[in-house]
C-alpha positions in Angstrom: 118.2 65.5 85.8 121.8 65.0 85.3 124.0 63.3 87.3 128.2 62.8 87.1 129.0 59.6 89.1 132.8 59.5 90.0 134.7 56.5 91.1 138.3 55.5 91.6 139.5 57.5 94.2 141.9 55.5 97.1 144.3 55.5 99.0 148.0 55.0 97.2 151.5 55.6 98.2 154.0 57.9 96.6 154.3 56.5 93.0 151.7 55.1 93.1 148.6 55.3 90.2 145.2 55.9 90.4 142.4 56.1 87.6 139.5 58.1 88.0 136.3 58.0 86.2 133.4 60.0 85.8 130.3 59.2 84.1 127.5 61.5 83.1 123.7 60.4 82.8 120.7 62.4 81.8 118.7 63.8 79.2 121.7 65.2 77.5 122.2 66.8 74.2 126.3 66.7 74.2 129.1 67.5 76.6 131.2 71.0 75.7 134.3 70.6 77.9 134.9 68.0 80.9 137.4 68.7 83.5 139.3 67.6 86.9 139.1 69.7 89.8 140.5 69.2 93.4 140.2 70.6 96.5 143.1 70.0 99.9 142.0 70.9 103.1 142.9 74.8 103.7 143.0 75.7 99.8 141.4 77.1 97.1 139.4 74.8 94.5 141.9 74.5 91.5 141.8 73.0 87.9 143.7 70.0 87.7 142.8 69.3 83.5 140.6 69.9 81.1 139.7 68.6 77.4 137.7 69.6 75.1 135.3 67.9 73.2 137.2 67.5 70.3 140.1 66.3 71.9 142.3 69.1 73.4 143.7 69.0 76.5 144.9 71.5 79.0 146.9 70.5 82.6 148.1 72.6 85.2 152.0 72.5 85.8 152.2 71.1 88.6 150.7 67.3 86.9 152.3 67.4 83.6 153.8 64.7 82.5 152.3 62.9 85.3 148.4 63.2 84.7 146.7 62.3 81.7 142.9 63.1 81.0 140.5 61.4 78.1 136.7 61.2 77.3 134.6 58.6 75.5 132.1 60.5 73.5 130.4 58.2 73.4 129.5 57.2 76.9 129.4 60.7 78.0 132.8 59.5 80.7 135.8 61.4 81.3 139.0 59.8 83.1 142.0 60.7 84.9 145.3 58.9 84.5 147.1 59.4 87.8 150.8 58.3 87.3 153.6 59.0 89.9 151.5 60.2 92.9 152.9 62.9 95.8 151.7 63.9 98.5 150.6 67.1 97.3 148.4 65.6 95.1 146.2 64.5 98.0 142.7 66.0 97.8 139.0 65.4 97.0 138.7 65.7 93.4 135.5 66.4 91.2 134.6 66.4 88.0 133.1 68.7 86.1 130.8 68.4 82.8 129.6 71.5 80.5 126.3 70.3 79.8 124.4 71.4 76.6 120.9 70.6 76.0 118.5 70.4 73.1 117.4 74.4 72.1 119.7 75.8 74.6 122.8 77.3 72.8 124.7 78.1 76.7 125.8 74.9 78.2 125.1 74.3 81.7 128.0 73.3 84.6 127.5 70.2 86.4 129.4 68.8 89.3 130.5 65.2 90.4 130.1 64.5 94.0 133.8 64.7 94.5 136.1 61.4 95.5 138.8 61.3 98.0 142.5 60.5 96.5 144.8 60.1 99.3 148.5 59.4 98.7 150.9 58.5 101.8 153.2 56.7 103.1 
């Protein structure tokens, strides 16, 4: 069974940082791409980054040069780097782990349990 653990999700005011980590466990073969989603009340799920297993990274406009995501290989973890928090960023935010497994050439899509990042004054 795998399991994503997140942590590092608060309560911050507006320029504030946050750094949130995700951690996947299992019998896993390797990780394809990990990403960030989030979800505010009233919206649509949306893709907040993404990077590769080699390295690249994709953000969405609105948190460029304000989010920053990594892995460690190595520890099958992915972060998020939450520098110069609004408002808008305020949501529940999960992580997300393309899961590949021994003999099985497709990889699999897990889900985080989500964690709540709140920023206010």
């Amino acid at each position: 069974q795998v399991q994503l653990v997140e942590s590092g999700g608060g309560l911050v005011q507006p320029g504030g940082s946050l750094r949130l980590s995700c951690a996947a466990s299992g019998s896993i073969f390797s990780i394809n791409d990990m990403g960030w989603y989030r979800q505010a009340p009233g919206k649509e799920r949306e893709l907040v980054a993404r990077i590769t297993s080699g390295g690249s990274t994709t953000y969405t406009d609105s948190v460029k040069g304000r989010f920053t995501i990594s892995r460690e290989n190595a520890k099958n973890t992915v972060y998020l780097q939450m520098n110069s928090l609004k408002p808008e960023d305020t949501a529940v935010y999960y992580c997300n782990a393309i899961v590949v497994f021994r003999n099985t050439p497709a990889g699999t899509p897990y889900w985080g349990q989500g964690t709540q990042v709140t920023v206010t004054s």
